[in-house]
N, C-alpha and C positions, 0 to 999 in steps of 0.2 A: 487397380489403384485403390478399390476398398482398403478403409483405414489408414492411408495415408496422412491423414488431415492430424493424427496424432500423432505425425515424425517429421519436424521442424529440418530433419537431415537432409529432405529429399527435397527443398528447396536453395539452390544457392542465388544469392544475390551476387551483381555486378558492377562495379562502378565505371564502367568504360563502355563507349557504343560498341555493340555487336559488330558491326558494318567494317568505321574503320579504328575505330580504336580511342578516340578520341575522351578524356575522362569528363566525367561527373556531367552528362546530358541532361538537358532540362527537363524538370517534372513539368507537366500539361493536365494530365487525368486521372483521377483512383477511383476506382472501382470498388467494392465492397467483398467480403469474403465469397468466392464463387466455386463451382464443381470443374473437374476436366468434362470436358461437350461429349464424349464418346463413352464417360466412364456409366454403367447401368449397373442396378442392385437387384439382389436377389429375395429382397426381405425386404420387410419397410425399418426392420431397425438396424439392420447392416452400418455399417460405418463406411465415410468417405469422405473424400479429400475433398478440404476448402479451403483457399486462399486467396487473397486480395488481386488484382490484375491493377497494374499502374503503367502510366506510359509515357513517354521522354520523347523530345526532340533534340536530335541532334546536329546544335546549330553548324556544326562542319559539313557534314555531308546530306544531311535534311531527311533522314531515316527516323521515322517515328518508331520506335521499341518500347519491349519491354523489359526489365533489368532484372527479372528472375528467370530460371532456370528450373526444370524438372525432369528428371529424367523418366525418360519416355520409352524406352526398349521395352518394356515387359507389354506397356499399354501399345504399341503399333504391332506386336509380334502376335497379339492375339486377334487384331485389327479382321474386321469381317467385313466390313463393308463394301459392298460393288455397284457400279452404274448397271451392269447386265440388265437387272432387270427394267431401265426405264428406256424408253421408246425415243426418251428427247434429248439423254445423253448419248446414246450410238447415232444419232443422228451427229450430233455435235460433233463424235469422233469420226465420224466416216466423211464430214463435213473439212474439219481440219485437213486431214487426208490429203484430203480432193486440192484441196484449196494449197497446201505444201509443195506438190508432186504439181499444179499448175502453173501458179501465179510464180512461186519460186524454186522451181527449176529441179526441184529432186528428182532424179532418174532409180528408175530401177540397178538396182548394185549401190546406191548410196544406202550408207549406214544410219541407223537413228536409234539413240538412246533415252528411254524414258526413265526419269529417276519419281516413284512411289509410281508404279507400274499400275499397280494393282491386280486385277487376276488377268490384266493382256487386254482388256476391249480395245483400247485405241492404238496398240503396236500392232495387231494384228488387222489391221486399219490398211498401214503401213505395209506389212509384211503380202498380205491378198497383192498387193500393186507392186512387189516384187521387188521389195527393198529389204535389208537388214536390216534385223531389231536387236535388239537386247534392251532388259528389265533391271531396274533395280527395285527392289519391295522390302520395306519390314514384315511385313504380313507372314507368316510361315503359311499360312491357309491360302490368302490369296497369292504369293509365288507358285505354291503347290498348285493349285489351280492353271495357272499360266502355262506352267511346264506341261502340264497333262493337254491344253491346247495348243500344246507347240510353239510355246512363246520363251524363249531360253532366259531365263532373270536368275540374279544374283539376289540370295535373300539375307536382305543386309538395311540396316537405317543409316544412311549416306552420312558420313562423316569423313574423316582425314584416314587415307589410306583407301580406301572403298573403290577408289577407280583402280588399283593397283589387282583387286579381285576381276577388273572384267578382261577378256583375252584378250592380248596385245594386235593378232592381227583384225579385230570390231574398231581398234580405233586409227586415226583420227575419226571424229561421228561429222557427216554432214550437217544433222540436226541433235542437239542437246532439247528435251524437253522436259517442262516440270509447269503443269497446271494442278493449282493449290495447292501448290508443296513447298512453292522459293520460300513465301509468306510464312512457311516453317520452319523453315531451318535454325536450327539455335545459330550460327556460325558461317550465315549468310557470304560474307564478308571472304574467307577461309575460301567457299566452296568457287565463287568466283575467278577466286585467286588462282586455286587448282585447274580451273577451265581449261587454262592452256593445253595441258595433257591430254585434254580429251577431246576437244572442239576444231576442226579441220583450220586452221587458220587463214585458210586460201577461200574457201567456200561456205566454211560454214556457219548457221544458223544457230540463236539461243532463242528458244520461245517458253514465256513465262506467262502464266496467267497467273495472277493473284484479286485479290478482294479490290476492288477500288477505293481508297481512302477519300477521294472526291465525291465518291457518291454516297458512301456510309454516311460524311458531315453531312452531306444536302438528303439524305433521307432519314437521319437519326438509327443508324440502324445498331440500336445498344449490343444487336446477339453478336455481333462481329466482333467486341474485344472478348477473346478466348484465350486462355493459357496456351494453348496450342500454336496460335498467332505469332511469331517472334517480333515480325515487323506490319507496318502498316503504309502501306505505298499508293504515291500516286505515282499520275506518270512523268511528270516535273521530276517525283524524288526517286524513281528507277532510274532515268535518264544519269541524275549524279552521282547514284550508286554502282550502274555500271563502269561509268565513264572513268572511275576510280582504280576500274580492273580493267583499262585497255578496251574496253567492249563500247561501240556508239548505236544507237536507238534509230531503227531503221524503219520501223513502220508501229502505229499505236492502233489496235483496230482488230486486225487481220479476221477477223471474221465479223460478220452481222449481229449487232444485239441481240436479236429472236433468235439465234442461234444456239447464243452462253446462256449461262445461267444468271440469275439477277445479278446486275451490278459488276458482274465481272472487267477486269482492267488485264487484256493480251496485249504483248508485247512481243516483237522479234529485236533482238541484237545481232551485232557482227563485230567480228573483233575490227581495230581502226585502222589493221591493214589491208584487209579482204578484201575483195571483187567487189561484195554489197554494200562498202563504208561509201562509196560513191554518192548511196542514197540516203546517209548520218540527214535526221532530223538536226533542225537550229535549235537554241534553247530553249526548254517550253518554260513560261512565265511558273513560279512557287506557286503561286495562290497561296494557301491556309498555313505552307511551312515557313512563311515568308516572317510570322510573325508570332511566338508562343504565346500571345495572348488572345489569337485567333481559336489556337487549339482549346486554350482553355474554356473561351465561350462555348464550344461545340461540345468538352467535359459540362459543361452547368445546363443545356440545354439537352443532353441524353440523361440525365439526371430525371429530366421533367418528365420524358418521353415514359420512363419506368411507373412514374404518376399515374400517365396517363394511360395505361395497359391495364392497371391494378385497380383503375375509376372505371375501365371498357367491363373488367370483368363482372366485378361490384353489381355495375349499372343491369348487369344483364342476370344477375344471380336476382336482384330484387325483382325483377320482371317476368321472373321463372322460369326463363331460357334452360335447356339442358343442354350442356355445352364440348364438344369434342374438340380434340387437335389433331392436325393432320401434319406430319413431319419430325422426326424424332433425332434429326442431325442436329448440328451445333445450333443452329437458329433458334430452334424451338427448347432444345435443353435450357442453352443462357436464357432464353426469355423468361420462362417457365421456375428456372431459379432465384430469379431477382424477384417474380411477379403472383406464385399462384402455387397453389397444393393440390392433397388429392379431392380434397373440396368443390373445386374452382371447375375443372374440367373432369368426366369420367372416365377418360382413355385419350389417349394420343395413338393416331391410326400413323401406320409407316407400310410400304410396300416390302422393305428387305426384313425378310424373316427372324434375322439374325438376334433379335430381341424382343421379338413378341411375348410377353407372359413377363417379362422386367420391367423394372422401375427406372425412369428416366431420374437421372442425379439430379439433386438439389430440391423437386417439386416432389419426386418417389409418385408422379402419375405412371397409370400402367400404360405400356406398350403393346398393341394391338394389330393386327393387320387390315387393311381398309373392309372385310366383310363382316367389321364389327359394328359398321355402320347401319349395316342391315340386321344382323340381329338384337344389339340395341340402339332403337335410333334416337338421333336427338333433334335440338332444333337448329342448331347452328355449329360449324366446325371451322377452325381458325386455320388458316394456312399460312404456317412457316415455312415452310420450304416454295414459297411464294416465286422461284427461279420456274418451279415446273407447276403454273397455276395453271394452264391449259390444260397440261395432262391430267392432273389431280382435279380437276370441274368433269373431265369424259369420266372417271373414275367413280365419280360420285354423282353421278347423271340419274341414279333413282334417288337421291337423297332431293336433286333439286327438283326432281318431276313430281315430291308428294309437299313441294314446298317451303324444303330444307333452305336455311342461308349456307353460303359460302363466304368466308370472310378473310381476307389477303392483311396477313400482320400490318406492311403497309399502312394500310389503309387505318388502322388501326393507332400507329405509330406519329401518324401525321394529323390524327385527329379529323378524319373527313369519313369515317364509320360510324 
């Protein structure tokens, strides 16, 4: 997506909810000229894409969006990044797994579709307990990868026609799955709709994990509006977004906090004539969609939060802190865009290789791998990716044994740093 930001073509606006259609949603939030979270530079003077992120409620169906559009093939198809190497995402997949094939009933010979597959960790989850998988991936890298561990994926960025590419005898699927993928879909709405085609109507399952919009307002969490992001969902406004497409909300949860990652919001559906509608959740109260002037306080108080990242860093520059980052996914790119240069911190430490020696977009800090910590140390390292703070504290266990801080964005965000 370098140089993007100098072709106004590759953005289209929308005047109608993504969801169900409904025109001219209300504006709630604007954001300031921003980078894609995934996009990295080779050079500090390379060019790249900036544009504003603004967000809408849609008083019909209560889907918060956003009303631009970019296309994204080129940027998932070069897409590298994998959970493999962390210890507390395979847990999480072999976790789901366990917790699928128990609590709800998946036998071996049931089918299971993942769509943004990735290189297979968590179908081959599925597949060890003697189920059928099948992938969907934009990733040309990570599908290739999958196939070579015997994970059969279709390398495709899911849109209209897409289930038409998977073999006719894979479906109907017992379980449809998409963790931090629904929350992207340009055409959310569309993909739903399609469901029927693919989803056993009798038995089966839709599990969605996406960002939780309840706990981003309650913890200010500015990195979560991403271009990337189409929608922002709680689970009040999944509930009416599925209910839209025939599908009712059967359990909110399904796995243990410490399990997911920060913040995360899982979700199982069933369509409203299946075996499992028996167990359709009652309405769960709006909360925050209830009211566009709620959203908008939560716009004017993430505003402040940017303040106060940009005062955390300040404070610690005059005190002559030398400062690192640990986390080079979307959390720390957004933050790092709105908040800080190659000034502010010396490196941003990340476990996935895939960009070490690159500039994270927006801030152009380098990207490093965590034994940078040891060859240059510092006094303090900020953790974005604050989902896996446990693992990223064993990680950095001689930083803290000579004294080092650790320091959770969090904590930061909320002003108790």
């Amino acid at each position: 997506m370098a140089g993007a930001s100098k072709s106004a073509a590759q953005v289209r606006l929308r005047s109608a909810c993504r969801v169900c259609g409904t025109p001219d949603p209300t504006a709630v939030l604007d954001m300031p000229p921003l980078p894609i979270t995934g996009a990295f530079l080779r050079s500090p003077d390379e060019a790249e894409f900036l544009h504003p992120i603004a967000l809408y409620l849609c008083e019909t169906c209560r889907a918060v969006q956003s009303q631009h559009d970019i296309s994204f093939e080129a940027y998932y198809g070069d897409y590298a990044y994998t959970i493999a190497s962390s210890g507390f995402a395979r847990n999480f997949a072999e976790r789901l797994a366990a917790t699928m094939c128990g609590s709800w009933s998946l036998r071996p010979g049931s089918r299971v579709l993942e769509i943004g597959s990735a290189d297979g960790v968590q179908l081959a989850c599925f597949r060890d307990r003697g189920l059928g998988v099948w992938g969907v991936e934009p990733s040309r890298v990570l599908s290739d990868a999958a196939r070579l561990a015997g994970i059969p994926t279709t390398t495709a960025l899911f849109g209209r026609g897409t289930a038409d590419l998977i073999p006719p005898e894979m479906k109907p699927f017992g379980l449809v799955l998409l963790t931090h993928v629904f929350d992207h879909l340009p055409e959310p709405g569309e993909f739903l709709r399609d469901l029927s085609g693919i989803l056993d109507p009798v038995g089966g399952l839709l599990l969605l994990e996406v960002h939780d919009l309840d706990e981003t307002i309650r913890h200010l969490e500015y990195p979560l509006i991403q271009h990337e992001h189409t929608t922002y969902l709680t689970a009040a406004g999944l509930q009416r977004v599925l209910a839209r497409s025939g599908l009712v909300l059967v359990e909110v949860g399904v796995l243990p906090s410490s399990v997911k990652r920060a913040h995360s919001l899982m979700v199982l559906a069933a369509p409203a004539g299946s075996r499992h509608a028996v167990r359709a959740m009652p309405d769960l109260p709006l909360g925050p969609l209830a009211d566009p002037d709620l959203l908008r306080a939560f716009g004017t108080r993430l505003h402040e939060t940017l303040g106060r990242v940009r005062s955390y860093l300040a404070r610690r520059r005059r005190e002559g802190a030398r400062l690192a980052g640990f986390g080079a996914g979307g959390r720390g790119i957004m933050t790092l865009a709105a908040t800080a240069g190659p000034a502010d911190l010396a490196y941003v430490c990340d476990t996935s290789p895939a960009h070490h020696g690159e500039l994270m977009a927006g801030s152009r800090i380098r990207v490093a791998g965590p034994d940078e910590v040891e060859r240059h140390p510092v006094d303090e390292v900020i953790v974005f990716s604050y989902g896996y703070m446990d693992e990223i504290r064993r990680t950095l266990a001689s930083h803290l044994a000579r004294g080092g801080r650790v320091t959770s964005l969090l904590d930061i965000l909320d002003g108790s740093a």
